[in-house]
C-alpha positions as CSV (number, residue, x, y, z in Angstrom):
1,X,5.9,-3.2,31.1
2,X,6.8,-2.9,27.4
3,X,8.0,0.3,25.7
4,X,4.7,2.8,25.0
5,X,4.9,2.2,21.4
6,X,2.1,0.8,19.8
7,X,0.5,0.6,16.1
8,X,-2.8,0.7,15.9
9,X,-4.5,-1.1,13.0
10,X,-8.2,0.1,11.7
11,X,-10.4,-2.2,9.3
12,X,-13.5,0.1,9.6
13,X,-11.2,3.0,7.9
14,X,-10.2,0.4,5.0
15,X,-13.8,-0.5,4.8
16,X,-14.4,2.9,4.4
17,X,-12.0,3.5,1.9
18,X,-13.1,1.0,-0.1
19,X,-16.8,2.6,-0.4
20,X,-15.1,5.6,-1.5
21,X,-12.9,4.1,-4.5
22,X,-16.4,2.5,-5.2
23,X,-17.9,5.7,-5.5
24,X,-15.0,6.8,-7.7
25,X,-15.6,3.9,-10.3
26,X,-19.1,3.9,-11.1
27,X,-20.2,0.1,-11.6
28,X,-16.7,-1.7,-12.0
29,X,-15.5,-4.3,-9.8
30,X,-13.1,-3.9,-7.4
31,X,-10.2,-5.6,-6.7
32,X,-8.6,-4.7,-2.8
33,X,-5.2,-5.1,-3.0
34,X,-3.1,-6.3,-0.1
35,X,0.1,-7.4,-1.7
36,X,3.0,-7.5,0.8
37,X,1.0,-8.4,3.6
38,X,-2.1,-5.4,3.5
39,X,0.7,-2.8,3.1
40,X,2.3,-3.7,6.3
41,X,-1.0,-3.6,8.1
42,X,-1.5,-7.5,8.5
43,X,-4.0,-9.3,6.2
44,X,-5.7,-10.6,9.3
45,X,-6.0,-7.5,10.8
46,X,-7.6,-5.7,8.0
47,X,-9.8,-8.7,6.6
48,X,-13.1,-7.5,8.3
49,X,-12.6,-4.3,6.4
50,X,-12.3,-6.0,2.8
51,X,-16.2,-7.6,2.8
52,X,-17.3,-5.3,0.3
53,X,-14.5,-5.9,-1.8
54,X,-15.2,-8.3,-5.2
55,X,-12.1,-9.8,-4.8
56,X,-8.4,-9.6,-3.1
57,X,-5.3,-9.5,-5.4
58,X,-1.8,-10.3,-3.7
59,X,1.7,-11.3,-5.3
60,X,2.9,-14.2,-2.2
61,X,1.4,-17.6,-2.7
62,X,1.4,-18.1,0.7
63,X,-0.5,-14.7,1.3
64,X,-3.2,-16.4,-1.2
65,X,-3.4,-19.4,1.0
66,X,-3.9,-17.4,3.9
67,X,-7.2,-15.2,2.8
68,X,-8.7,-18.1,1.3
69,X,-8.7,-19.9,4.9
70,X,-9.8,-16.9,6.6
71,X,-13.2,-17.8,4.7
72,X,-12.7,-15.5,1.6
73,X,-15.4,-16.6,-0.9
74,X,-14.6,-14.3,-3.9
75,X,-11.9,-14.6,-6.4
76,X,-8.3,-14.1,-5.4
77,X,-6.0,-12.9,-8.4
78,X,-2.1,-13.8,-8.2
79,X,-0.9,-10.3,-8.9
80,X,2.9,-11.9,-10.5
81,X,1.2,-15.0,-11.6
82,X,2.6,-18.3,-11.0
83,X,6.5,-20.3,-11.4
84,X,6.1,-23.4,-11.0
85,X,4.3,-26.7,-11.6
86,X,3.4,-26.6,-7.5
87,X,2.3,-23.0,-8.1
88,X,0.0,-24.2,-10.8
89,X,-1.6,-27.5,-8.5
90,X,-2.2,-24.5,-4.9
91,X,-3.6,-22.4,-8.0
92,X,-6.2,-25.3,-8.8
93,X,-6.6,-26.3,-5.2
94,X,-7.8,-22.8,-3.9
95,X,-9.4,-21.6,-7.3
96,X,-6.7,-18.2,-7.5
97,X,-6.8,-16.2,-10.5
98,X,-3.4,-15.3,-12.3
99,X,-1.6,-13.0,-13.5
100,X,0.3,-14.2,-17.2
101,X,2.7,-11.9,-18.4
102,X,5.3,-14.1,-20.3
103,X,5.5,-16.9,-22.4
104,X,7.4,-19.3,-19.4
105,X,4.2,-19.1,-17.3
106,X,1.9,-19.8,-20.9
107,X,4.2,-23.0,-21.6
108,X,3.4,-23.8,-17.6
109,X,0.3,-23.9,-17.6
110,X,-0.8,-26.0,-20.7
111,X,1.9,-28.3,-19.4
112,X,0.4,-28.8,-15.9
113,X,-2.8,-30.7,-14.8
114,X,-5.6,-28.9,-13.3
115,X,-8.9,-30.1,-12.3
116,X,-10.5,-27.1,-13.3
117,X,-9.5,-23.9,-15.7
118,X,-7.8,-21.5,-14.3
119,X,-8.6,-18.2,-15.2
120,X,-6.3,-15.9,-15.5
121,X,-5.2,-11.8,-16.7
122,X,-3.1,-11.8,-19.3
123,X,-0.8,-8.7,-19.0
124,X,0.0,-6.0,-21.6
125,X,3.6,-4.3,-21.9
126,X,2.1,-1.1,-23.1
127,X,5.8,1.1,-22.2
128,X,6.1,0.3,-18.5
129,X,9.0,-2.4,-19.5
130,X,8.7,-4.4,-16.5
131,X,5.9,-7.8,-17.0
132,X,3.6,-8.4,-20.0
133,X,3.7,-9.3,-23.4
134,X,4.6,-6.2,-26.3
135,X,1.6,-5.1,-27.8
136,X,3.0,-6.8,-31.4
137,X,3.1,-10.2,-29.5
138,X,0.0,-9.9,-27.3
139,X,-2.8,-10.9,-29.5
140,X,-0.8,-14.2,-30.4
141,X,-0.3,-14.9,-26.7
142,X,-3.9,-14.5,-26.5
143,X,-4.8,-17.1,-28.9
144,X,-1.9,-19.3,-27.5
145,X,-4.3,-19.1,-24.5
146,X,-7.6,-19.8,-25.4
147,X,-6.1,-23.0,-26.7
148,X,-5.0,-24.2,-23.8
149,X,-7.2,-26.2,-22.1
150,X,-6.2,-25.5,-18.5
151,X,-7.2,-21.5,-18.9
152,X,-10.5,-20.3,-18.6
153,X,-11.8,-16.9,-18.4
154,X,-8.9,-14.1,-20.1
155,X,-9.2,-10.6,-18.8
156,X,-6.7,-8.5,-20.2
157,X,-4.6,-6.6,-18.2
158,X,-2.8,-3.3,-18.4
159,X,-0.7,-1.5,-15.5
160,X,-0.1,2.6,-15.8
161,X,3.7,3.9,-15.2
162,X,2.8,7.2,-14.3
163,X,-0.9,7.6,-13.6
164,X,-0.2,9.8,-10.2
165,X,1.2,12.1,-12.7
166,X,-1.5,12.3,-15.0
167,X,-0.3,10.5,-18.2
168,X,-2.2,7.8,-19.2
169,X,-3.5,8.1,-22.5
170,X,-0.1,7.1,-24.3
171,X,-0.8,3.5,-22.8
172,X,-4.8,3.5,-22.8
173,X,-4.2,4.1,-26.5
174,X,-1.3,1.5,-26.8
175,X,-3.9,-0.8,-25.2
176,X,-7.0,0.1,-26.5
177,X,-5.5,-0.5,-30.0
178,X,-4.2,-3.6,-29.8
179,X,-7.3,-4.8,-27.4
180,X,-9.7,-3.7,-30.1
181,X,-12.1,-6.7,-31.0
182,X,-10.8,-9.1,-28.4
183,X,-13.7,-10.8,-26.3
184,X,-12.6,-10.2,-22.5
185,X,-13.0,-8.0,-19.5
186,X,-10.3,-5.5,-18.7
187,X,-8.3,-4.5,-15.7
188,X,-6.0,-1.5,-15.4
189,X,-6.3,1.2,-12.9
190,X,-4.3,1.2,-10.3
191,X,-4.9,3.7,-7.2
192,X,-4.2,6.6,-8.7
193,X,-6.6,5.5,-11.9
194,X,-9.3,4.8,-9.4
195,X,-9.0,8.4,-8.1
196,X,-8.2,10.4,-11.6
197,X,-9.1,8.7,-14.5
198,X,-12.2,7.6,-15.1
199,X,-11.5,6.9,-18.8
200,X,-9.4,3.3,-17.2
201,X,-12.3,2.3,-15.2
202,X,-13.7,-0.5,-17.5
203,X,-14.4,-3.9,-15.8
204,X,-12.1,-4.6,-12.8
205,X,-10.0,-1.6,-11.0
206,X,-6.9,-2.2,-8.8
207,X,-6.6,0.1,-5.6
208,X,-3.9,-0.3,-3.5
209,X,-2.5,2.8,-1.6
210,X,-5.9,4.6,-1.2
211,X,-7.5,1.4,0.6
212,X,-4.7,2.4,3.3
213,X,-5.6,6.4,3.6
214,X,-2.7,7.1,1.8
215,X,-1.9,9.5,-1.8
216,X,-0.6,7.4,-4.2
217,X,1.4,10.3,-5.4
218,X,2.9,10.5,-1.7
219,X,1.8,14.1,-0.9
220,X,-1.1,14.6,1.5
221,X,-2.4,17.9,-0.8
222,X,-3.3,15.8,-3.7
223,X,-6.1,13.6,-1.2
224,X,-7.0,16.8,0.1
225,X,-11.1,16.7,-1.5
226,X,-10.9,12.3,-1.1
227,X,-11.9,11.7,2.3
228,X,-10.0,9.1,2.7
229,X,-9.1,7.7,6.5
230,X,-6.0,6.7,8.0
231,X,-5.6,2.8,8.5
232,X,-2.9,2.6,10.4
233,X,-1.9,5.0,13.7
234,X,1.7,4.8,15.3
235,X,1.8,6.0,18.5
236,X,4.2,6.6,21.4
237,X,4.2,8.5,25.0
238,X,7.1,11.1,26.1
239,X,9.5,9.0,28.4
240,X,11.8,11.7,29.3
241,X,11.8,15.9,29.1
242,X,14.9,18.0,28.6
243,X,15.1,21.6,29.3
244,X,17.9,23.1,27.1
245,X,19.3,26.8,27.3
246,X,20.1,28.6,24.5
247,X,22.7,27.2,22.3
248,X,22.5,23.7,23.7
249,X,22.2,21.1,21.1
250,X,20.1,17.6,21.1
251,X,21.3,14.3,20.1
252,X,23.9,12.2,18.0
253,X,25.6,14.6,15.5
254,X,24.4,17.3,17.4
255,X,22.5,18.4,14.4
256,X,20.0,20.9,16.2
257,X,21.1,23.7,18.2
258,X,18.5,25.7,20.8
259,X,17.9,28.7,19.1
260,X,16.9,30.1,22.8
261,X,15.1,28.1,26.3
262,X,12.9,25.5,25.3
263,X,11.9,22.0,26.3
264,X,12.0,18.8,24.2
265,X,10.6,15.6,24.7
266,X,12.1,12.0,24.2
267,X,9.8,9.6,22.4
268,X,10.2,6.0,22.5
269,X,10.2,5.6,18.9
270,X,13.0,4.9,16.6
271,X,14.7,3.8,13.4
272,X,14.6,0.6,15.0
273,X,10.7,0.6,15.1
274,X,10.4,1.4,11.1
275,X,10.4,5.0,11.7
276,X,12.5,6.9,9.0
277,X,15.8,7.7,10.6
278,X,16.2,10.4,7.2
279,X,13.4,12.1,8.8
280,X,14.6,15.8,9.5
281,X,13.9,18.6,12.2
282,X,10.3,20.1,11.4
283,X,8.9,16.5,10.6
284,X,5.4,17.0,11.6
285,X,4.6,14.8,15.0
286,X,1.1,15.9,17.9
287,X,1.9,15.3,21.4
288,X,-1.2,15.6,23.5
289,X,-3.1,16.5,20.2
290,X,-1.1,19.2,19.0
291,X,1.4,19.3,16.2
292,X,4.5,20.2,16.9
293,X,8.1,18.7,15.2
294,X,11.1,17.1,15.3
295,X,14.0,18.2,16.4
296,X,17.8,16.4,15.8
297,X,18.8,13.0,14.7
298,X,16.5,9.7,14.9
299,X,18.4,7.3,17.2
300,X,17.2,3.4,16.9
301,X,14.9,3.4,19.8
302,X,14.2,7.4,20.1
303,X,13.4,10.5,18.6
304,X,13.0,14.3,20.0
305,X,10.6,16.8,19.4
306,X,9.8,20.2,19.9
307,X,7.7,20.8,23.6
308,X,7.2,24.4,22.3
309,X,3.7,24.2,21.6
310,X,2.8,22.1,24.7
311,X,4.0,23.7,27.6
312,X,2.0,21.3,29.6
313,X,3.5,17.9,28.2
314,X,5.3,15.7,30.6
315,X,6.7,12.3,30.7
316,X,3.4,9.5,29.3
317,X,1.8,12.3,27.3
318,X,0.5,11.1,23.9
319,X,2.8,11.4,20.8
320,X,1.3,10.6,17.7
321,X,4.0,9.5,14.8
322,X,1.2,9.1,11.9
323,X,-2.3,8.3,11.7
324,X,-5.6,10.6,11.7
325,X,-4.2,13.6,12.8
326,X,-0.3,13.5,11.2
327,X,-0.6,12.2,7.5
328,X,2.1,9.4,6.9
329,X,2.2,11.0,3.1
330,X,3.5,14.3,5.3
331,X,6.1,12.1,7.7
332,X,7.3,10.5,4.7
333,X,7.7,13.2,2.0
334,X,9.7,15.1,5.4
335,X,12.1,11.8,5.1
336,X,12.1,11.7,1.0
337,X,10.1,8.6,1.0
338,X,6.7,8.1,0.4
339,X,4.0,6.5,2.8
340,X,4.0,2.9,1.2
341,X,7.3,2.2,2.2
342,X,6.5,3.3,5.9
343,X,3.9,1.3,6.0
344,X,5.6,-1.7,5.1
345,X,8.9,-0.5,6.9
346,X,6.6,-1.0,10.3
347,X,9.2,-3.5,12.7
348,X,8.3,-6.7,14.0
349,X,8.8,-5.3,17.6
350,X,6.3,-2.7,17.7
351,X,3.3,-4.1,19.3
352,X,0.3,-4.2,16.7
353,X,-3.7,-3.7,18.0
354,X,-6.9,-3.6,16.2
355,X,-8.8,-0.7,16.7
């Protein structure tokens, strides 16, 4: 039989996510984000959970292609826009909304021929420095764009450097003043927005992380009053028990050392399967439902924990890694990471079930 690891995928808790962003965002639309394919998760496998959604925004093309022949109905916006001519025509084909952030993909599409406008989000540089158009240049790439005759509907676009922190008035104000008197829905919060700032609601909202269970700030505490649920469960079983005497040590490196008698279990679960091999002794893991921690170095295939609490675990007891009892936001922030690259760091070997 195949090793006991397994991730476990859960539309009904992305559905439910979803209400509660709506809840958070009185009346705008919502846009479910599942760039890089759902966080990891599997577009496929977390499409039944994105119905109540007003539309799904991804960066990959291909990704685009792929929701649209699942049966999605609703607009679809190209988070990066488009590159090229081909872009342009799949654009037209499967009626995708994009993204415009410089002057290349402006020039791109008045030169191209489309059936139909495409409508698209013009993006605002308002002091993240990475895509969009400087406030001093934006309203003349606006008109540049109501000219063209391949562009229909503008909704002007914004994205927040630090919102998780709390600072986004220095761009809502960038934005706001250079927006002021231009016809046009707006789009800017991100997940964080959703949760925090009512003030960026307007039109359309963003939500990634939070459609996932996840803090967009990466620490568990700051979701503690959003009921948010886990999407995504990775689970193992024990598949050996050591008994060490004080002293002893466990694993490459020997980096933990028995501070008296104790047990410790080996979980088949390793770097290997996307967990973080950074991840230190007292990362948080439940075997048989209680939490207990690691212990020693992450090997590629295996890890070790602490049997302490469990007295009565034995080889094929239950380990959970992350899910609805272990936050990933508290695995990752253990390993200096945060629980969207975890997520998306989930191997192609593991096994993958809807649940």
């Amino acid at each position: 039989m195949p090793r006991p690891i397994v991730a476990e995928i859960h539309p009904n808790a992305v559905r439910h996510n979803l209400e509660v962003a709506r809840q958070k965002v009185a009346g705008a639309r919502i846009w479910g984000i599942v760039k890089a394919d759902a966080y990891g998760h599997g577009i496929e496998r977390i499409y039944a959970g994105l119905d109540a959604a007003d539309g799904i925004g991804l960066l990959d093309l291909n990704e685009a292609v792929r929701v649209r022949e699942l049966g999605w109905t609703k607009p679809i916006l190209l988070l990066e826009g488009i590159f090229t001519t081909e872009d342009v025509q799949i654009a037209d084909r499967y009626r995708l909304t994009t993204a415009v952030h410089c002057d290349e993909q402006l020039a791109l599409l008045a030169s191209c021929k489309a059936t139909r406008p495409i409508d698209i989000y013009l993006k605002m540089n308002s002091g993240m420095n990475r895509l969009g158009f400087a406030p001093d240049v934006y309203r003349a790439a606006w008109d540049r764009a109501r000219e063209c005759v391949n562009i229909g509907e503008i909704t002007l676009m914004n994205h927040f450097a630090n919102a998780d922190e709390g600072e986004v008035d220095w761009q809502m104000d960038r934005f706001d003043a250079t927006t002021a008197g231009m016809p046009g829905q707006r789009s800017l919060a991100n997940s964080a927005s959703v949760l925090w700032h009512p003030r960026t609601h307007r039109d359309w909202v963003r939500p990634g992380i939070v459609l996932y269970g996840a803090s967009p700030t990466g620490m568990a505490e700051h979701i503690a009053d959003v009921p948010l649920q886990a999407s995504m469960t990775l689970r193992s079983e024990l598949i050996g028990v050591q008994t060490l005497r004080e002293g002893e040590t466990v694993g490459y490196g020997r980096t933990f050392t028995a501070p008296h008698a104790m047990r410790i279990g080996v979980v088949a679960c390793g770097y290997a399967d996307g967990y973080p091999r950074h991840a230190p002794t007292g990362t948080p893991v439940a075997v048989d439902g209680v939490k207990t921690r690691l212990v020693g170095r992450i090997s590629m295939d295996m890890l070790t924990v602490d049997l302490t609490p469990v007295p009565a675990a034995r080889v094929g007891s239950r380990v959970e890694l992350w899910g609805g009892q272990i936050r990933i936001d508290d695995v990752a922030s253990s390993a200096g990471t945060i629980g969207y690259e975890l997520m998306c760091a989930l191997a192609r070997r593991v096994p993958v079930g809807i649940v």
